[in-house]
Gaussian input, Z-matrix of N, CA and C with variables (Angstrom, degrees):
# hf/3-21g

backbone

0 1
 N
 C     1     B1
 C     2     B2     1     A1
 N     3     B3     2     A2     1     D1
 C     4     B4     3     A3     2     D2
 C     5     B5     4     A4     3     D3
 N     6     B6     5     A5     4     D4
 C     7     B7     6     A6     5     D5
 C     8     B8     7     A7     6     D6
 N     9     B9     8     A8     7     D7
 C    10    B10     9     A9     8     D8
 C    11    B11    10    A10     9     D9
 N    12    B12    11    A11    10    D10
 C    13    B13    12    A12    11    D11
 C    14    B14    13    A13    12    D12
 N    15    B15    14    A14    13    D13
 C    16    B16    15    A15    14    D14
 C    17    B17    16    A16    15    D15
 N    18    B18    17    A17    16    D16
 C    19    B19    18    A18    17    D17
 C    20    B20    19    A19    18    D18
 N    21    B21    20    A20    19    D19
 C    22    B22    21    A21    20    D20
 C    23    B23    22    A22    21    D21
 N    24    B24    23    A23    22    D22
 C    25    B25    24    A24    23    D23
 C    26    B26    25    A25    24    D24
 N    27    B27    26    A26    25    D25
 C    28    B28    27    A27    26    D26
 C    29    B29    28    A28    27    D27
 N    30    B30    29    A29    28    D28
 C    31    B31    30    A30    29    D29
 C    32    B32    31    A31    30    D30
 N    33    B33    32    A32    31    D31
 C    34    B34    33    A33    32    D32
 C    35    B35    34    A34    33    D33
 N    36    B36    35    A35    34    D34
 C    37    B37    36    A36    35    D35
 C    38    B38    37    A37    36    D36
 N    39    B39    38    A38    37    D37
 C    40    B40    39    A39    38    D38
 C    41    B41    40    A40    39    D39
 N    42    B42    41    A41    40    D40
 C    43    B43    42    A42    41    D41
 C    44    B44    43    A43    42    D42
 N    45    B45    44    A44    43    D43
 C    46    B46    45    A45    44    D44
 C    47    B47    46    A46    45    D45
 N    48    B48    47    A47    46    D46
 C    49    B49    48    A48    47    D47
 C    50    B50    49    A49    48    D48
 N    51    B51    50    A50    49    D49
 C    52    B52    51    A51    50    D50
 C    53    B53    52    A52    51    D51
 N    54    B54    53    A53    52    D52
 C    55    B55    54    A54    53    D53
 C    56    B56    55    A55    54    D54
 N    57    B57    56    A56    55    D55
 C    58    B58    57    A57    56    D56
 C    59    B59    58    A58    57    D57
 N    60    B60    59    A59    58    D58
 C    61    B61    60    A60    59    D59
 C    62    B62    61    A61    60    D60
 N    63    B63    62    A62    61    D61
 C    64    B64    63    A63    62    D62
 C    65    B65    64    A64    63    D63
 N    66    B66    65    A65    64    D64
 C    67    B67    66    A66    65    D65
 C    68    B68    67    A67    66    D66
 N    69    B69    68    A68    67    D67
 C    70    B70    69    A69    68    D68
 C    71    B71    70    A70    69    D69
 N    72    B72    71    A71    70    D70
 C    73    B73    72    A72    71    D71
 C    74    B74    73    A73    72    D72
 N    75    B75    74    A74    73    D73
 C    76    B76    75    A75    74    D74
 C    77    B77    76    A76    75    D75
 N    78    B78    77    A77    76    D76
 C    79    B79    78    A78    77    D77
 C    80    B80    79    A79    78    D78
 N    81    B81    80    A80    79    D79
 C    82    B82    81    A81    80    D80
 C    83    B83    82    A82    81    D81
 N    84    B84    83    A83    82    D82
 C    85    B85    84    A84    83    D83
 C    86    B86    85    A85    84    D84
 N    87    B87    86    A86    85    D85
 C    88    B88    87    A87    86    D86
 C    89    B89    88    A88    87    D87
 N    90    B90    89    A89    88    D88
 C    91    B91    90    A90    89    D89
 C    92    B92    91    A91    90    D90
 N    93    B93    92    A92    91    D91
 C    94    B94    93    A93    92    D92
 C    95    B95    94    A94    93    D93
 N    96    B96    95    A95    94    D94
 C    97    B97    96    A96    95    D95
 C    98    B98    97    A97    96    D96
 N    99    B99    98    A98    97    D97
 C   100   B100    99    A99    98    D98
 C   101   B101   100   A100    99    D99
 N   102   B102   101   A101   100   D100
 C   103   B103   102   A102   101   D101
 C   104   B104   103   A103   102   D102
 N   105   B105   104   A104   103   D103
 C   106   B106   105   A105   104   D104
 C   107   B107   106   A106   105   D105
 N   108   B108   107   A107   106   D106
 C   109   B109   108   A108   107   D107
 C   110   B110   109   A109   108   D108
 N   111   B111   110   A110   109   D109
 C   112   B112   111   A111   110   D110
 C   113   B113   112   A112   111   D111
 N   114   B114   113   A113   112   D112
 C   115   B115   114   A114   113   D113
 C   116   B116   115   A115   114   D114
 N   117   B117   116   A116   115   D115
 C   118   B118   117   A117   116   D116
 C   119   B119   118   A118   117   D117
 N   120   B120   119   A119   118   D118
 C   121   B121   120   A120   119   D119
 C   122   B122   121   A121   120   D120
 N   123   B123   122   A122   121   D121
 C   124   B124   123   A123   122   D122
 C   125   B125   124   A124   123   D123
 N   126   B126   125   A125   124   D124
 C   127   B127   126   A126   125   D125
 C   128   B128   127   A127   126   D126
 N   129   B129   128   A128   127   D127
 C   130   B130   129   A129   128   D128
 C   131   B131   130   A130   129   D129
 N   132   B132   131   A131   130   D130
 C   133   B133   132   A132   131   D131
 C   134   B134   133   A133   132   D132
 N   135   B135   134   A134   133   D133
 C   136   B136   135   A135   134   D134
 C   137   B137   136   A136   135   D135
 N   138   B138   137   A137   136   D136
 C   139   B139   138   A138   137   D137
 C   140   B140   139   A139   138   D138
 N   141   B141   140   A140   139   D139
 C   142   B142   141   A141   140   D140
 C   143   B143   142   A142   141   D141
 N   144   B144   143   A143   142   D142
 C   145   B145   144   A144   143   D143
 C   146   B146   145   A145   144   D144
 N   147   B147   146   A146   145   D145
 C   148   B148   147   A147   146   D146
 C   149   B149   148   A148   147   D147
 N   150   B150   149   A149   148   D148
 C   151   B151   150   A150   149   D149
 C   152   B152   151   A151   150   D150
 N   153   B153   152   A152   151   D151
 C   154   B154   153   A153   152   D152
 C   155   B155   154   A154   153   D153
 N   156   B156   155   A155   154   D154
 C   157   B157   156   A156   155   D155
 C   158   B158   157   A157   156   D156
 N   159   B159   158   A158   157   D157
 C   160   B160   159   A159   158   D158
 C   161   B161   160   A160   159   D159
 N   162   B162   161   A161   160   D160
 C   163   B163   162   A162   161   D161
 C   164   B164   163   A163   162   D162
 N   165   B165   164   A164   163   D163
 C   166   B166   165   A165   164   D164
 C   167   B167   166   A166   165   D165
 N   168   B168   167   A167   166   D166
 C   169   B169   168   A168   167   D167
 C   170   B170   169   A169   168   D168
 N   171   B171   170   A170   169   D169
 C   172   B172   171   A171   170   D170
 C   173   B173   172   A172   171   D171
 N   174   B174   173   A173   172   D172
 C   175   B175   174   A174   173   D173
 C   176   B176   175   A175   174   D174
 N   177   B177   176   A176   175   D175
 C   178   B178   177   A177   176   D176
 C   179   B179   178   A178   177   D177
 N   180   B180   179   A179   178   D178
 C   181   B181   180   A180   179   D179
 C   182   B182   181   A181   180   D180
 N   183   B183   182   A182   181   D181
 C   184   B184   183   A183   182   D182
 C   185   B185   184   A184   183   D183
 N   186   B186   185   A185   184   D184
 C   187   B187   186   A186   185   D185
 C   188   B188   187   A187   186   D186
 N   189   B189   188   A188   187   D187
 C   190   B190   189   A189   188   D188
 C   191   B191   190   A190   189   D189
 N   192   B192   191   A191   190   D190
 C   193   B193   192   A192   191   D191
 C   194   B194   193   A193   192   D192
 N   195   B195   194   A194   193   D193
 C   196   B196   195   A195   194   D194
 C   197   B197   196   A196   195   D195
 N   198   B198   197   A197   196   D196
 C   199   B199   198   A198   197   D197
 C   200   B200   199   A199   198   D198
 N   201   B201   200   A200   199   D199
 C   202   B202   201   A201   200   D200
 C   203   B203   202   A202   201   D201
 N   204   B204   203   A203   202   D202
 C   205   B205   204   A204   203   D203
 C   206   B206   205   A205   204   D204
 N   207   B207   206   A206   205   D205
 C   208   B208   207   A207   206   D206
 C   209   B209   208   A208   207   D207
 N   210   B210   209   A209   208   D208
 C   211   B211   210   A210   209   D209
 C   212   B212   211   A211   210   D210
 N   213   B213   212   A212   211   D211
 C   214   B214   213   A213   212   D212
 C   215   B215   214   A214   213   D213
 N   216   B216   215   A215   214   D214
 C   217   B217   216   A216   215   D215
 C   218   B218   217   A217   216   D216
 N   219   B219   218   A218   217   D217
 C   220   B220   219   A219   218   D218
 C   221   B221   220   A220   219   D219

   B1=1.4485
   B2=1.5356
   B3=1.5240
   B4=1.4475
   B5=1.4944
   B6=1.4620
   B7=1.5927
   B8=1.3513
   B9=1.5613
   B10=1.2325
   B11=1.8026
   B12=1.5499
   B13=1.2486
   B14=1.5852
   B15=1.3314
   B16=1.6712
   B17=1.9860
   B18=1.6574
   B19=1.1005
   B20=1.3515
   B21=1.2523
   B22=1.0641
   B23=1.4590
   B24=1.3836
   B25=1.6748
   B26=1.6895
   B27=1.4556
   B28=1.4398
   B29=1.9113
   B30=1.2701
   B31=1.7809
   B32=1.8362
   B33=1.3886
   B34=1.6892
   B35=1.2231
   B36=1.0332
   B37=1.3745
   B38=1.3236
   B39=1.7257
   B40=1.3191
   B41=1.7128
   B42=1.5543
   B43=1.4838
   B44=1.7120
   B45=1.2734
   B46=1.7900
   B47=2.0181
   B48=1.6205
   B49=1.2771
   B50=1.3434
   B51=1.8234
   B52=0.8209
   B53=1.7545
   B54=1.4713
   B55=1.0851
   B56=1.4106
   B57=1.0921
   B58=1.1628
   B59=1.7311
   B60=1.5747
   B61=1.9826
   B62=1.9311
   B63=1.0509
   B64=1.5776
   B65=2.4473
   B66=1.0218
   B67=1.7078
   B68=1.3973
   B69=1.4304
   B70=1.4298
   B71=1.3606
   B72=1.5801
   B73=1.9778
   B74=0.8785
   B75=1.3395
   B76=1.6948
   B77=1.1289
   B78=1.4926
   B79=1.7175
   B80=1.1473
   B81=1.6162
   B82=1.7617
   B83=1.3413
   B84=1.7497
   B85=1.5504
   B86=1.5510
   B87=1.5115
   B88=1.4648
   B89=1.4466
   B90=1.4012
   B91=1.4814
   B92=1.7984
   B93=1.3904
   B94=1.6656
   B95=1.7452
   B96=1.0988
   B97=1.4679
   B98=1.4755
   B99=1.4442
   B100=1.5173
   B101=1.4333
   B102=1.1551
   B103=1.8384
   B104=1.9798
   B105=1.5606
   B106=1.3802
   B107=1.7267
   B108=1.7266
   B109=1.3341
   B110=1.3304
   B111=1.4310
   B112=1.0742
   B113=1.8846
   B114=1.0588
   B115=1.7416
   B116=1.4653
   B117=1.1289
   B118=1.9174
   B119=1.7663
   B120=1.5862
   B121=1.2821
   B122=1.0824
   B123=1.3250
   B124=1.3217
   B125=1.2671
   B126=0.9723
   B127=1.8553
   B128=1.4590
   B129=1.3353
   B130=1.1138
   B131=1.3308
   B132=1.7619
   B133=1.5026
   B134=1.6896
   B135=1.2706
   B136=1.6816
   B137=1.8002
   B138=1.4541
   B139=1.1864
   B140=1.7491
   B141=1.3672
   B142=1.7950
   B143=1.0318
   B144=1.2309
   B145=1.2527
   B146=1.8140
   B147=1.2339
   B148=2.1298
   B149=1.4118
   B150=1.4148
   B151=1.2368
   B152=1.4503
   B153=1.6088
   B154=1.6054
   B155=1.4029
   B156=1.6287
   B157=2.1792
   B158=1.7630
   B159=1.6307
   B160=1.5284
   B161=2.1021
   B162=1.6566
   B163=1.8953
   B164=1.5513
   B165=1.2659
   B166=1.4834
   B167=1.7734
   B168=0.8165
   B169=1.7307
   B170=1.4587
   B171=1.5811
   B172=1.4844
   B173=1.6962
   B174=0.9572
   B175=1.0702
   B176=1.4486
   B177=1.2533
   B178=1.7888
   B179=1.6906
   B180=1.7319
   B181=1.9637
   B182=1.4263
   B183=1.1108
   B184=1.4876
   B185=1.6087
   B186=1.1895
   B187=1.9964
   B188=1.2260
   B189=0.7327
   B190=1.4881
   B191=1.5099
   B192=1.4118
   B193=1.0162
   B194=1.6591
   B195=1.3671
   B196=1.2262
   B197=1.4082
   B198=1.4454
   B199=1.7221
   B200=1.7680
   B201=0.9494
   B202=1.3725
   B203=1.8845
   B204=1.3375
   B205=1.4917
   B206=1.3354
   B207=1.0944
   B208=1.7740
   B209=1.8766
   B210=1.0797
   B211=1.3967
   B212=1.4688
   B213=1.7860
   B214=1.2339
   B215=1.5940
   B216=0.9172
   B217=1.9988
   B218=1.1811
   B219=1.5180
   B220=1.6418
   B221=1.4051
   A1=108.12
   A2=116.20
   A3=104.42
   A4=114.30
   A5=116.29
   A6=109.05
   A7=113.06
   A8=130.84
   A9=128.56
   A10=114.02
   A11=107.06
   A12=125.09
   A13=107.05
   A14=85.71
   A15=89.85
   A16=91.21
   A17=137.37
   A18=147.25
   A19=105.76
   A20=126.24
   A21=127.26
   A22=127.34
   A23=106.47
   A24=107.24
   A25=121.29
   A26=86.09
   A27=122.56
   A28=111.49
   A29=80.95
   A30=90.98
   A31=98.32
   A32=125.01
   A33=98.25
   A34=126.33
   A35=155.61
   A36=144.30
   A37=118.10
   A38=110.19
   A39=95.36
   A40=131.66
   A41=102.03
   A42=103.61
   A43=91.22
   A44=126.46
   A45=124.36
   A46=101.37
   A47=119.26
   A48=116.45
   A49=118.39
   A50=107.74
   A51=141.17
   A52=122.51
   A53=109.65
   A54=119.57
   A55=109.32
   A56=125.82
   A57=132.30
   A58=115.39
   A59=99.08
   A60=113.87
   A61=70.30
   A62=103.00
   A63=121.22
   A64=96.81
   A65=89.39
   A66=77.45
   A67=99.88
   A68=119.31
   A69=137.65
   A70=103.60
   A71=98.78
   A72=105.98
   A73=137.15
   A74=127.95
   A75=141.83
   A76=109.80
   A77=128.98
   A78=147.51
   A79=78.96
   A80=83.92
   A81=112.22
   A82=89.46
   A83=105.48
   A84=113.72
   A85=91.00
   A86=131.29
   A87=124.38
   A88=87.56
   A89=110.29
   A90=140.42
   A91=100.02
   A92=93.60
   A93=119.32
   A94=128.73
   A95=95.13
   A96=112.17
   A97=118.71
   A98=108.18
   A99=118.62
   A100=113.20
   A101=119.28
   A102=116.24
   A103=106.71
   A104=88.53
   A105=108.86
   A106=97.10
   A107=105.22
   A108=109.75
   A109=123.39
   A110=125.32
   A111=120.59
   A112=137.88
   A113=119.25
   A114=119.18
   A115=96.74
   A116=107.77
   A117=98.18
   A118=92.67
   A119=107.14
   A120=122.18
   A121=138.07
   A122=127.16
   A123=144.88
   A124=117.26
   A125=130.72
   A126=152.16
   A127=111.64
   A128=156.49
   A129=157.51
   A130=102.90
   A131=121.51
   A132=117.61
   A133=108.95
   A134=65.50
   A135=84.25
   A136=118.41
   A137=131.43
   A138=152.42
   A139=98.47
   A140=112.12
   A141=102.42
   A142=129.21
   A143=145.48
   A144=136.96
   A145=124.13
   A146=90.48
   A147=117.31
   A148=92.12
   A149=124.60
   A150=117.25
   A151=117.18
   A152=102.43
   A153=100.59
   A154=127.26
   A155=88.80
   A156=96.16
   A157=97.78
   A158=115.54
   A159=87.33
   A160=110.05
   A161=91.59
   A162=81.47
   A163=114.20
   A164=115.59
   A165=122.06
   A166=79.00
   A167=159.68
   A168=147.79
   A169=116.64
   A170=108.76
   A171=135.19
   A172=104.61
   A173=129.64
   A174=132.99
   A175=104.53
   A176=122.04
   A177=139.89
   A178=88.28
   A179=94.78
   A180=98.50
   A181=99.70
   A182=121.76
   A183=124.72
   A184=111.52
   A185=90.66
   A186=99.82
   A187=108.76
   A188=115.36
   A189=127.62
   A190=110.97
   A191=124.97
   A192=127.54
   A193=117.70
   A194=104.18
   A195=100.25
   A196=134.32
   A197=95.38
   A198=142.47
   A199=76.70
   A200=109.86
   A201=132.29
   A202=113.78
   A203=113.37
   A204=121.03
   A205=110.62
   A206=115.11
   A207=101.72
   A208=93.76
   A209=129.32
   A210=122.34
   A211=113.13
   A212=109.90
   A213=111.68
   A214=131.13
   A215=85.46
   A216=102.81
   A217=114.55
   A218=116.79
   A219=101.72
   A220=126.73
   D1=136.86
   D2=-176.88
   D3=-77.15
   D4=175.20
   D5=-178.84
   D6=-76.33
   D7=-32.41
   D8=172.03
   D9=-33.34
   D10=-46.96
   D11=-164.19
   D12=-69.42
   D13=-46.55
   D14=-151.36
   D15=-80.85
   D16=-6.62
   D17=164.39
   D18=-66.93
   D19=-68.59
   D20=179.63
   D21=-61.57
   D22=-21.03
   D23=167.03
   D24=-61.21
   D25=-36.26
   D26=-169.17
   D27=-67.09
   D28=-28.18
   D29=-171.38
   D30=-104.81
   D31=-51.77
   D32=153.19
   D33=-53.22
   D34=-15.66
   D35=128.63
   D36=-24.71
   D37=-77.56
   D38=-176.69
   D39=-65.30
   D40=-16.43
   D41=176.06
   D42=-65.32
   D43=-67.11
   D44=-158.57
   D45=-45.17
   D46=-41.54
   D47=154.22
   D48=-9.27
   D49=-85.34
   D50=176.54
   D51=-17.53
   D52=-59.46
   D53=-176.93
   D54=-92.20
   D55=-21.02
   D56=169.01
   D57=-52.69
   D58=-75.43
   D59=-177.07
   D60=-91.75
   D61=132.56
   D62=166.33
   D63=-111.50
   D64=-36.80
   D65=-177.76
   D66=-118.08
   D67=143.55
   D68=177.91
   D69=-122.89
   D70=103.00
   D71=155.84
   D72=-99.09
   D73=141.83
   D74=-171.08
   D75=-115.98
   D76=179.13
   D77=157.87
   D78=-161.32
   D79=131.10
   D80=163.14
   D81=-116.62
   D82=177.25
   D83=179.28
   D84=-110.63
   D85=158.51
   D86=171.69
   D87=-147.93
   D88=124.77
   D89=147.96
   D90=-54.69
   D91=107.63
   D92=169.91
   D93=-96.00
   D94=-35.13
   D95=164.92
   D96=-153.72
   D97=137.13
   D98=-173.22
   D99=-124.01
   D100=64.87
   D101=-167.58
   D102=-111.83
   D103=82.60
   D104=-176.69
   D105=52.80
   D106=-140.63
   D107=-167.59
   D108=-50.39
   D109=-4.86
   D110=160.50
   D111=-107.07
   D112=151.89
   D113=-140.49
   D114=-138.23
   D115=125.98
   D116=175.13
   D117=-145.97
   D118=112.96
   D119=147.72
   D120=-95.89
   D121=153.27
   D122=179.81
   D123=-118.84
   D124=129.27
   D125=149.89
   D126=-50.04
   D127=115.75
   D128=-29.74
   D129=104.52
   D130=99.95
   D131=154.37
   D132=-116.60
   D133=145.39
   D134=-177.55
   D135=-130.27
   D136=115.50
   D137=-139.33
   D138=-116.72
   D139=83.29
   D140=159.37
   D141=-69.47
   D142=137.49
   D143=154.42
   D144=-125.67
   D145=123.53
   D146=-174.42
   D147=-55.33
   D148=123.25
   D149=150.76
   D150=-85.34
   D151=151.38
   D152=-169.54
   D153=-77.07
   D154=-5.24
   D155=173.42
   D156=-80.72
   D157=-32.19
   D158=-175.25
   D159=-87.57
   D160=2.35
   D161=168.14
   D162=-85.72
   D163=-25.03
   D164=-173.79
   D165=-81.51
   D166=-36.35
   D167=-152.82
   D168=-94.45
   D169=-17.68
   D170=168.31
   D171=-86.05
   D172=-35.68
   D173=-159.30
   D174=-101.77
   D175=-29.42
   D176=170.13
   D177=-55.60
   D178=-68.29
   D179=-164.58
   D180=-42.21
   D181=-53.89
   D182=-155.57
   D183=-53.56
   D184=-65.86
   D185=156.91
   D186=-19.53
   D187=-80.32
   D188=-147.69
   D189=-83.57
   D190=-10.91
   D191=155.62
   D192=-79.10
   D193=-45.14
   D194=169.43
   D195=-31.12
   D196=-55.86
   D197=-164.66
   D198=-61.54
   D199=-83.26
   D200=-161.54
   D201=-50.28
   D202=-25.98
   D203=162.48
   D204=-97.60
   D205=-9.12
   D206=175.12
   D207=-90.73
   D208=-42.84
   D209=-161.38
   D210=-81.05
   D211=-2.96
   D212=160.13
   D213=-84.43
   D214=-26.19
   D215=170.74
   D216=-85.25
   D217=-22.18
   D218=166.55
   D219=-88.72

């Protein structure tokens, strides 16, 4: 399969992702204070969210790459 193809498959996927999980959550740990032997962390959430012009814009590329590696191999 060429790479055009197999990129663009790859990227409608992640656009359909996209619309699918619309918010992505994390916890990180963050070092708050560091005063020698003593250490105090904190937990940290953090909330992404995909906008749906850049999943429809992932999913355009993908097209069109597709489009665009299949019509080179033929």
């Amino acid at each position: 399969m060429p790479r055009l193809v197999t990129v663009g498959i790859v990227l409608i996927l992640l656009g359909t992702a996209g619309f699918v999980v619309p918010r992505i959550d994390c916890t990180t740990e963050e070092t708050v204070i560091d005063a020698g032997p003593i250490e105090v962390e904190a937990e940290q959430r953090r909330t992404v969210t995909v906008p749906d012009v850049a999943a429809v814009a992932v999913v355009t590329a993908g097209v069109v790459l597709t489009i665009v590696g299949a019509s080179r191999r033929a």
